[in-house]
C-alpha positions in Angstrom: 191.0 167.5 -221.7 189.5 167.4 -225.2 186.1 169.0 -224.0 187.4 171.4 -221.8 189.8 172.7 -224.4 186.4 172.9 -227.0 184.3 174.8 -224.2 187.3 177.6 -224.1 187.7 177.7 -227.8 185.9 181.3 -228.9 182.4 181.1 -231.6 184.4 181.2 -234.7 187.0 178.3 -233.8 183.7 176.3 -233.0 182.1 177.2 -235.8 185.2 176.6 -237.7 185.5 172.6 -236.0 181.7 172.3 -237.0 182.4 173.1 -240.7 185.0 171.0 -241.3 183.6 168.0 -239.3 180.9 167.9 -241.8 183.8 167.9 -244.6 185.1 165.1 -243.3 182.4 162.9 -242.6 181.8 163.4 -246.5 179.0 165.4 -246.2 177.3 163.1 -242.8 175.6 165.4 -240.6 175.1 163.7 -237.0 171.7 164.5 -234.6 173.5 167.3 -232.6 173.9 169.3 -235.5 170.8 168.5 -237.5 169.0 169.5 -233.9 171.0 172.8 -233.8 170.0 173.9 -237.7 166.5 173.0 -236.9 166.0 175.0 -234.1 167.7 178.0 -235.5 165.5 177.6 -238.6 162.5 177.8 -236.5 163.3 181.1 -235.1 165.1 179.7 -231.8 167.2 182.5 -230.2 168.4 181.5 -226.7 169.0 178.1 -224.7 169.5 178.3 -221.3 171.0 174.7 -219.3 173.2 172.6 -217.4 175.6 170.1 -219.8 176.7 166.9 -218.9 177.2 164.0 -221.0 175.3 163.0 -223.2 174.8 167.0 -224.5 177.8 168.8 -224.1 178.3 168.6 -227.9 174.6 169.5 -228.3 175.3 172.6 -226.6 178.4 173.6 -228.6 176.5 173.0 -232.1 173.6 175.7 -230.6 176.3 178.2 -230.7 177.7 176.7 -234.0 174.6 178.4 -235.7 174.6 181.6 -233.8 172.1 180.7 -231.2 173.0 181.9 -227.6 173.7 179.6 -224.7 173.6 180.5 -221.1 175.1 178.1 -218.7 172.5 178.0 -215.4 173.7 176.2 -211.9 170.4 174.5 -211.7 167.9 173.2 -214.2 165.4 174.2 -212.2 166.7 177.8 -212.8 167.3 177.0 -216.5 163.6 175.8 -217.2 162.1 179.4 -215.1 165.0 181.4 -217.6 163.9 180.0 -220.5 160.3 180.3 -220.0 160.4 184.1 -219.3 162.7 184.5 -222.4 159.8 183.1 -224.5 157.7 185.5 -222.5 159.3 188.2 -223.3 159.9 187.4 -226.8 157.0 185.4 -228.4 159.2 182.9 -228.9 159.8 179.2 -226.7 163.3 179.5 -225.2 164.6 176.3 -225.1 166.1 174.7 -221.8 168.8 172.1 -222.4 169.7 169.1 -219.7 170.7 165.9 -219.5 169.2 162.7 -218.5 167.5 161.2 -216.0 168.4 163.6 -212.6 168.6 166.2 -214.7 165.3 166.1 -216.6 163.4 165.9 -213.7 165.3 168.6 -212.0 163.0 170.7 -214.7 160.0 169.0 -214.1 159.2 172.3 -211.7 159.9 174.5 -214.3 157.8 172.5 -217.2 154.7 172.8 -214.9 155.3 176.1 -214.2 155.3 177.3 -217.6 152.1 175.2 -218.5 150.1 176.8 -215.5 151.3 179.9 -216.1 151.0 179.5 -220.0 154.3 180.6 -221.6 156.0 178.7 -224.2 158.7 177.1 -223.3 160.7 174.1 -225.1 162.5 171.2 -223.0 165.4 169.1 -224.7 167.1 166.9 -222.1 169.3 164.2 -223.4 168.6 160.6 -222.4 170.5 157.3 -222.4 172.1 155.5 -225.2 169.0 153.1 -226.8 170.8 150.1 -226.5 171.2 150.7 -222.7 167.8 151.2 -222.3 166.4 148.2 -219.9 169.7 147.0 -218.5 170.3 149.5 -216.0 171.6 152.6 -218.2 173.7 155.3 -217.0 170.4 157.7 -215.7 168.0 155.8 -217.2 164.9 157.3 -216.7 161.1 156.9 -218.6 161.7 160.7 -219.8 158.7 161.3 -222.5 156.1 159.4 -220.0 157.7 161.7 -216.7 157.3 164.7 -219.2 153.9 163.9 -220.8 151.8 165.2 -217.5 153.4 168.7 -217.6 153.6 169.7 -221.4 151.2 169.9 -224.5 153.6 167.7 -226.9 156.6 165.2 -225.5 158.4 163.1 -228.2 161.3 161.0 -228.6 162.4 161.3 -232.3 162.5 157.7 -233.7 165.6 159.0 -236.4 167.9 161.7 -237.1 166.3 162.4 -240.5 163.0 163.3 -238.3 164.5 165.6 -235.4 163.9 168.6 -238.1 159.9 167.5 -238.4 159.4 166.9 -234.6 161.4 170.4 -234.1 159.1 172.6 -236.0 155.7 170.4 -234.0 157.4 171.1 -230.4 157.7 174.9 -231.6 154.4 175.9 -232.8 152.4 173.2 -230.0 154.4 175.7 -227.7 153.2 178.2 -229.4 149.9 177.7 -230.3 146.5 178.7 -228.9 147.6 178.4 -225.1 151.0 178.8 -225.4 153.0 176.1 -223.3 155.4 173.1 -223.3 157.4 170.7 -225.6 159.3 167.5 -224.7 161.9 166.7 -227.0 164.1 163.6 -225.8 167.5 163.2 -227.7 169.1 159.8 -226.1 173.1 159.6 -226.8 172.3 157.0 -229.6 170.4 159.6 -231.5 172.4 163.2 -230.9 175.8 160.6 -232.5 174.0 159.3 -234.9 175.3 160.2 -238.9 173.0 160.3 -241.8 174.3 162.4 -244.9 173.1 165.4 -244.9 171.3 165.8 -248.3 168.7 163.4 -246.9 168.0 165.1 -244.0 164.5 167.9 -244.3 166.5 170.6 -243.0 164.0 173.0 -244.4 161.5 171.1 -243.0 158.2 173.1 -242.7 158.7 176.8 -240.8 155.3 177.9 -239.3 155.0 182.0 -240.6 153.6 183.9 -237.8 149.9 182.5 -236.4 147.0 184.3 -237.8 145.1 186.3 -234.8 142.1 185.1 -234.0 139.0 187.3 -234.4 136.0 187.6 -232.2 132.4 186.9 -233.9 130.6 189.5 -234.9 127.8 188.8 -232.6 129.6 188.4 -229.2 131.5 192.0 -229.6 128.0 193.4 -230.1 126.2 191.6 -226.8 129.6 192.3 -224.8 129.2 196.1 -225.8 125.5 196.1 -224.7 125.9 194.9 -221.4 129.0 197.3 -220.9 127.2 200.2 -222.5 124.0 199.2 -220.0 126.5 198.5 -216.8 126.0 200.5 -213.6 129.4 199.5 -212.1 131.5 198.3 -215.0 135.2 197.1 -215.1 138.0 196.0 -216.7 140.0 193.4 -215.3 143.5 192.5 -217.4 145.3 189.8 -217.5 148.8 188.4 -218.3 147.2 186.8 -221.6 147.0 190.5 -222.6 150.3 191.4 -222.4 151.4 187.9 -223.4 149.4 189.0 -226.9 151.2 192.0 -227.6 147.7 194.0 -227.4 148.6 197.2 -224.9 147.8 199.9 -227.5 144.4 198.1 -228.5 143.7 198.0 -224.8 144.9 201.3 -223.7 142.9 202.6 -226.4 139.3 200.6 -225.1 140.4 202.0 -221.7 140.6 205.7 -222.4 138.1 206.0 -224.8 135.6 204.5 -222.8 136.9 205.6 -219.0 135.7 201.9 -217.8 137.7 201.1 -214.5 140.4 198.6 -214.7 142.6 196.2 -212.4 145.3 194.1 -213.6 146.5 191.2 -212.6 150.0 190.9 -211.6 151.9 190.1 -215.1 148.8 192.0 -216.6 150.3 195.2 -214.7 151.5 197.9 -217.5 149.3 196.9 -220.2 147.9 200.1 -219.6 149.9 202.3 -217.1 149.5 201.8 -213.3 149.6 205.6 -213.4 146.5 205.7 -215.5 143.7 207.5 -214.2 141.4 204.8 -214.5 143.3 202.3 -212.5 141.9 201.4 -209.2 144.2 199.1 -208.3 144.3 200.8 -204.5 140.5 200.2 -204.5 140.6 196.2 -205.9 138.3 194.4 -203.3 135.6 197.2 -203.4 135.9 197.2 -207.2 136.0 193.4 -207.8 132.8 193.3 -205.2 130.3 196.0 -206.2 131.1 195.2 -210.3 128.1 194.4 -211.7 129.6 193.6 -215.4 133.1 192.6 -215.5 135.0 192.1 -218.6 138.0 190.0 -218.7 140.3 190.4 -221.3 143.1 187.5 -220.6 142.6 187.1 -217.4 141.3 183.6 -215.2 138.8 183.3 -212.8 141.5 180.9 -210.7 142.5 181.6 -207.0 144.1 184.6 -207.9 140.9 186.5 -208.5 139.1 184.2 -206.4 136.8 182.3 -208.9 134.7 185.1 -209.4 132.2 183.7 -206.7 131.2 185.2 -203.2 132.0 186.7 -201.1 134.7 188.8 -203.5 131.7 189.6 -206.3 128.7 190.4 -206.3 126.4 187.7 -206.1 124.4 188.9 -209.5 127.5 190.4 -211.7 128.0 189.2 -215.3 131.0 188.3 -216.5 132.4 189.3 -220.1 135.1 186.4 -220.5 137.6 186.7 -223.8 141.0 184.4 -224.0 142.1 182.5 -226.7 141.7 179.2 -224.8 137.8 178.4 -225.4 138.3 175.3 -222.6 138.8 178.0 -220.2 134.9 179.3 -220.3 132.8 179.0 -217.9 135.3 177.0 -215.6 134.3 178.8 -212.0 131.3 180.1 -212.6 129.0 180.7 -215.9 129.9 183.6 -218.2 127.1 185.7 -219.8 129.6 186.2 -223.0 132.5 183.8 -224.0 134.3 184.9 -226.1 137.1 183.0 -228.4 139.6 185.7 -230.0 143.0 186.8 -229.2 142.5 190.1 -227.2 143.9 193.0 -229.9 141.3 192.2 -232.1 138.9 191.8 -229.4 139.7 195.0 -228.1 139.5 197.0 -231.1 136.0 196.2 -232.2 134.6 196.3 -228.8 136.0 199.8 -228.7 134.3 201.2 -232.1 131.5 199.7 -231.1 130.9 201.5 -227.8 132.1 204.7 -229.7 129.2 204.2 -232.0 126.8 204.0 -229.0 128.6 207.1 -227.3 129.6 205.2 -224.4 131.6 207.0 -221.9 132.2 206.6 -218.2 134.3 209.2 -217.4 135.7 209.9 -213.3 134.0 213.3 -212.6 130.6 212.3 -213.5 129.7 208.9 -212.8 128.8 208.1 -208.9 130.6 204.7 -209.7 133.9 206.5 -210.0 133.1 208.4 -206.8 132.7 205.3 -204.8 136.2 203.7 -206.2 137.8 207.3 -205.6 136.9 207.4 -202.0 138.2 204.2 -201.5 141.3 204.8 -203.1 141.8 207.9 -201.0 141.0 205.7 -197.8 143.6 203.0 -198.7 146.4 205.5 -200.3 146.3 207.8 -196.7 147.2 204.2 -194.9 149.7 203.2 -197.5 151.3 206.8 -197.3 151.4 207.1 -193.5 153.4 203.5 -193.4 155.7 204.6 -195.9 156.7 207.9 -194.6 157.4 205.9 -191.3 161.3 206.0 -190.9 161.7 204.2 -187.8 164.3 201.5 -187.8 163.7 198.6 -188.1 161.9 199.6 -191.3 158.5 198.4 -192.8 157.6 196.8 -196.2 156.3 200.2 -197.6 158.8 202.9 -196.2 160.9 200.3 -198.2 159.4 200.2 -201.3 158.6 204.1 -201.1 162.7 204.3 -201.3 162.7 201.8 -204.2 160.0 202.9 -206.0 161.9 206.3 -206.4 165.4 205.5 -207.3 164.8 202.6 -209.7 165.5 203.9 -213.4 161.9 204.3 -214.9 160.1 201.5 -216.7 162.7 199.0 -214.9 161.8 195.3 -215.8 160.6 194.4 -212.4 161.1 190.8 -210.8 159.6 189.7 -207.7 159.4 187.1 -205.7 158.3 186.3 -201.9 155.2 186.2 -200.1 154.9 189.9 -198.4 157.6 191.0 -200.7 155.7 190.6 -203.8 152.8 191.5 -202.6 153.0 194.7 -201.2 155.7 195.1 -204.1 153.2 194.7 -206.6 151.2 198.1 -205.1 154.1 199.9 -205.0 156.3 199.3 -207.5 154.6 200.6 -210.8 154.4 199.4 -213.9 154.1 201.2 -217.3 154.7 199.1 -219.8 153.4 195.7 -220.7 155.6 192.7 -219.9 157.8 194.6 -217.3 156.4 192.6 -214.1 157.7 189.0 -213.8 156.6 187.0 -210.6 155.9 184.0 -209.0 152.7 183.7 -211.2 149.6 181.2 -211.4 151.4 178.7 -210.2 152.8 180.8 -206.9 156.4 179.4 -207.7 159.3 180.8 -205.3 162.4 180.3 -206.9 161.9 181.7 -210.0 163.6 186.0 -209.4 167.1 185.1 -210.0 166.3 183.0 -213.2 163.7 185.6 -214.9 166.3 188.1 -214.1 168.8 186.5 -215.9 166.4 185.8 -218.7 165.3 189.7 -218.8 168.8 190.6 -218.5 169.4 188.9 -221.6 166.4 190.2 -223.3 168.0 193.7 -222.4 170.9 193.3 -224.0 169.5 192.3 -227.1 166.5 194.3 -227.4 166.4 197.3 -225.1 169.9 197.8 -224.0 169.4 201.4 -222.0 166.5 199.3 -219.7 167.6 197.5 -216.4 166.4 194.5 -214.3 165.2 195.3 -211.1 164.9 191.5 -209.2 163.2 192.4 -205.4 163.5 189.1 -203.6 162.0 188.2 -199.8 165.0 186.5 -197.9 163.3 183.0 -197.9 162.6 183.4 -201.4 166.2 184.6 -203.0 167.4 181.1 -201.0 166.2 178.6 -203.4 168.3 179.9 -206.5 170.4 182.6 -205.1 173.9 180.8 -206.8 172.2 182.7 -210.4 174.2 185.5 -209.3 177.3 183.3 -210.0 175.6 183.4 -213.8 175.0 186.6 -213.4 178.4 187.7 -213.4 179.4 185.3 -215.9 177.7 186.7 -218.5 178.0 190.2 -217.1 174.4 190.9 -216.5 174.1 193.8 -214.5 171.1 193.1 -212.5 169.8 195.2 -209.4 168.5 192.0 -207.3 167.2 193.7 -203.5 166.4 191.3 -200.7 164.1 192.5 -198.6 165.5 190.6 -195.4 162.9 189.7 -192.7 164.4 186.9 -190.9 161.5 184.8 -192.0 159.0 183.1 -194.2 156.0 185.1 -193.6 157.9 186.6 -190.8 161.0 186.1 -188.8 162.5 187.3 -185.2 164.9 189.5 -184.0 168.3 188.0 -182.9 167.7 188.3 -179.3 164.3 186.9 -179.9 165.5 183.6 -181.7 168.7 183.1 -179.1 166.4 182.3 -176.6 164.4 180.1 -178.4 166.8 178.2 -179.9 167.9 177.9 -176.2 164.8 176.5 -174.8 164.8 172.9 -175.8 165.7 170.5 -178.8 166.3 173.3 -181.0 165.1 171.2 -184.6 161.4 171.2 -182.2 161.8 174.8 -180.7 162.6 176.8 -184.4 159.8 178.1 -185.4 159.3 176.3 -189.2 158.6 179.8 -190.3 161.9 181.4 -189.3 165.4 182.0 -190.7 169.1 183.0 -189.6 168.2 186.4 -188.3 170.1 189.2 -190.3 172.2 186.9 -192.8 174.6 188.9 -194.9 173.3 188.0 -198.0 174.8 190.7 -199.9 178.5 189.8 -198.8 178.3 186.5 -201.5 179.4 189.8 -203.5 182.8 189.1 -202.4 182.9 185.6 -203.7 183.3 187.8 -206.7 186.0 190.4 -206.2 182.9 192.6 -205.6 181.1 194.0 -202.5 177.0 194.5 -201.7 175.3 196.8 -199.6 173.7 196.2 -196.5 171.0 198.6 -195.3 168.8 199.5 -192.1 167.5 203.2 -193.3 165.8 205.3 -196.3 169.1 207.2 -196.9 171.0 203.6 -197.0 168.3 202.2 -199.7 168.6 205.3 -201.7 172.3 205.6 -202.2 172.8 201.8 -202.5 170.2 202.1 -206.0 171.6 205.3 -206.9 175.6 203.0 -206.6 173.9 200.2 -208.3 172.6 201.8 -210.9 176.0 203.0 -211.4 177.3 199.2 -212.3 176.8 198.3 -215.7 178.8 195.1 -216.4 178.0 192.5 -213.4 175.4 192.6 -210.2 174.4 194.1 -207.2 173.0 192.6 -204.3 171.3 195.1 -201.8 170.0 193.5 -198.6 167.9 195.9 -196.8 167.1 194.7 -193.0 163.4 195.2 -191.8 160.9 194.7 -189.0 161.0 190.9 -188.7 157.2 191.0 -187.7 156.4 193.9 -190.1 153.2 192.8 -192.1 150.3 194.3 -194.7 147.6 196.3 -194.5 144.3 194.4 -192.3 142.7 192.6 -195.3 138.8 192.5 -195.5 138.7 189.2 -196.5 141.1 186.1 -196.4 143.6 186.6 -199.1 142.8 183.5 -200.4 139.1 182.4 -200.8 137.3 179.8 -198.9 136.5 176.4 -200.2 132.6 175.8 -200.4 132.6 172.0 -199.4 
């Protein structure tokens, strides 16, 4: 009764119960609130988490000292939220849970932040010390479970040190590869008093990190192979966004005319409108490069290690990221590069002004090539799109979407042809507006990084809106967010793009007589779902209603209704082809092993 009548009391009355605890404990501070200062003196603007004992307290104390708590139905969820908030921002968002069950609910989360390098700080609580060994409520070993998936994993040994291990899990978050922090809090320590004056508070705040700058030397042998290139290009990744350096890239872009494909969170640095984006023409572009500069980007799977058949066997690669362990990982660069990529950028641009470099589209039978290509692939893409028939395809789709969504939406997307296809079609013009299921191909994560960018939103670009476009199979793993959603009045525009299926589904009639054939858990295909679930009817659960569409016109007055709501979600579940697929691929989308 006690808690639940402290989780309805309003900020002030909590901050009010905060202040005068301290008065009475003649000046004692305990671990909750010493944690709560600490983060807030490192910068620490939003926790997102589930509370159970032993950090229900913790939680109240975060909004004690104005930092913002969002309450998540799974940890999971919380750990994806509060990595794309640090994304977003530049700072870790911090994802509070409690012990045991609930830490490792996040371990998904943890290694999805460190693969996909965004900071994000973990706090679970743990149990009481003196329990530990004898069977504790949720005992778990939670700093050795943690230790494989961040960069720093601690248990404080005091109260009087939470403030110093605080300000280490923020900047190892932060710094060089940004990533994850363990901090584990057991009962025992979060209750513990001290008095306050003897507590670091003001324990040492890192100012804002120093860029790193590129020698000298390198810029100038990067620039001479670019400057001697045949069949140049730019390649840019998420680490580019990530760095805040889309006016130092645009800039190398434009004034040089080099070609240039992003990645999927690289999308926007510079515009996908640009006129030197040849994102339509990627595979002939990544295989007839002969020098290839990559500014944040990794030669993992997703650009398929820079090795044959995808590139050309003799191309050189230009490789700049601020992690130097990442050189030379795939295949051996001909310049590596250790800077943060503004810097990078900038010098490589004056220098390639001050050899007159330019590789401009009309005059360069490199640009012909890619522009013939483009054309190729853009009349395919165009006559699927302006195909209306019912049941729809994946690009008459996002055609509809593309051009009813407010401009420079924060896009979220999530699903295997869904975010694919999506990621041609749905355009991106400024940096940081495309969140997905990454590095780490994580489903799961649209509903969370919604939330997350909702939030971001409201604080920092209140006019902008969150766009989540979810496959069917992928909106099921965390599709009760929209129950957070409306709790904290987030007026997301999440779309399900509803093919019966992972991969792909079947019609109704289709999976009746399967399901009719035999043993039905041996006759369902593993790659099917419920044909035609009314996903958009868990709007009711709300006093609310979705939309449920089969055609064009239905997509475009469902956005243009959405659009409309400005204080809780919309769910828009657009029916397609069950079998409806991509464009015939040149090459497997996902490169061969050589063994």
């Amino acid at each position: 009764m006690f808690i639940g009548r402290l989780i309805s009391t309003s900020r002030a009355t909590i901050r009010s119960i905060h202040i005068s605890t301290k008065l009475n404990q003649a000046m004692g501070i305990d671990g909750n609130n010493i944690l709560a200062e600490s983060l807030k003196k490192q910068g620490i603007e939003y926790v997102f988490g589930i509370v159970g004992i032993p950090v229900i307290e913790t939680s109240m104390a975060f909004q004690s000292v104005g930092i913002k708590y969002v309450g998540m139905r799974n940890e999971q969820a919380a750990a994806y939220a509060a990595q794309a908030i640090g994304y977003l921002t530049g700072k870790p968002g911090v994802c509070l849970a409690v012990s045991g069950p609930g830490l490792l609910h996040c371990i998904g989360g943890m290694a999805n932040a460190q693969v996909n390098c965004w900071p994000l700080l973990v706090i679970a609580g743990s149990c009481p010390e003196d329990h530990e060994g004898i069977g504790g409520f949720q005992e778990w070993l939670q700093v050795e479970s943690s230790r494989l998936y961040c960069k720093y994993a601690v248990r404080p040994p005091s109260p009087k040190l939470i403030p110093l291990h605080v300000e280490r899990a923020v900047r190892s978050a932060c710094a060089g590869r940004p990533g994850v922090a363990y901090l584990d809090m057991p009962a025992t320590l979060l209750m513990g008093e001290v008095e306050e004056d003897k507590v670091p508070l003001d324990y040492y705040t890192a100012g804002p990190l120093t860029l790193a700058h590129p020698a000298p030397e390198l810029v100038a042998r990067a620039a001479e192979l670019l400057s001697k290139a045949q069949r140049p290009l730019v390649v840019v990744g998420k680490g580019a966004a990530y760095a805040r350096a889309e006016h130092a890239v645009r800039a190398l872009v434009d004034s040089t005319g080099i070609p240039f494909l992003p990645t999927p969170m690289g999308k926007g640095v510079v515009p996908d409108e640009s006129q030197y984006c040849v994102s339509t023409a990627r595979t002939q572009a990544l295989l007839q490069a002969d020098v290839i500069l990559l500014l944040g980007a990794r030669l993992n799977w997703m650009l398929h290690f820079g090795q044959q058949p995808r590139f050309a066997p003799d191309v050189k690669v230009i490789q700049v990221d601020i992690s130097p362990e990442e050189f030379h990982n795939s295949i051996k660069s001909e310049v590596a590069v250790h800077s943060d990529i503004k810097p990078f950028a900038e010098a490589l641009a004056q220098k390639l002004a001050s050899k007159k470099f330019s590789l401009q589209p009309n005059n360069s039978p490199w640009w012909q090539a890619l522009k013939e290509k483009q054309k190729k692939n853009t009349e395919f893409v165009e006559a699927q799109a302006n195909n209306k028939s019912q049941p729809l395809n994946y690009y008459a789709v996002f055609k509809a979407v593309q051009a009813n969504i407010p401009k420079d939406s924060i896009i979220v997307s999530e699903g295997a042809n869904t975010m694919d296809i999506g990621r041609g079609m749905l355009l991106n013009n400024q940096a940081r507006h495309r969140l997905d299921a990454g590095t780490f191909g994580t489903m799961g994560v649209g509903p969370a990084f919604a939330v997350a960018a909702a939030m971001w939103c409201r604080d920092y670009a209140p006019n902008k809106r969150v766009v989540c476009v979810e496959g069917d199979s992928a909106f099921g793993f965390s599709g009760m967010e929209i129950e957070t959603m409306f709790r904290y009045k987030l007026p997301v525009i999440i779309i399900i793009v509803n093919n019966n299926g992972i991969y792909s589904g079947f019609d109704k009639e289709t999976m009746t007589d399967i399901q009719s054939s035999g043993e039905i858990a041996q006759c369902t295909p593993p790659t099917a779902l419920t044909s035609e679930v009314r996903y958009e009817k868990m709007m009711e659960m709300f006093g609310s209603s979705g939309h449920l569409c089969r055609t064009v016109e239905e997509i475009e007055s469902a956005i243009k209704a959405a659009i409309q709501v400005t204080d809780r979600p919309s769910i828009i579940n657009i029916l397609i082809n069950p079998q409806a697929n991509r464009k015939p691929q040149t090459f497997n989308w996902l490169t061969e092993s050589k063994l």
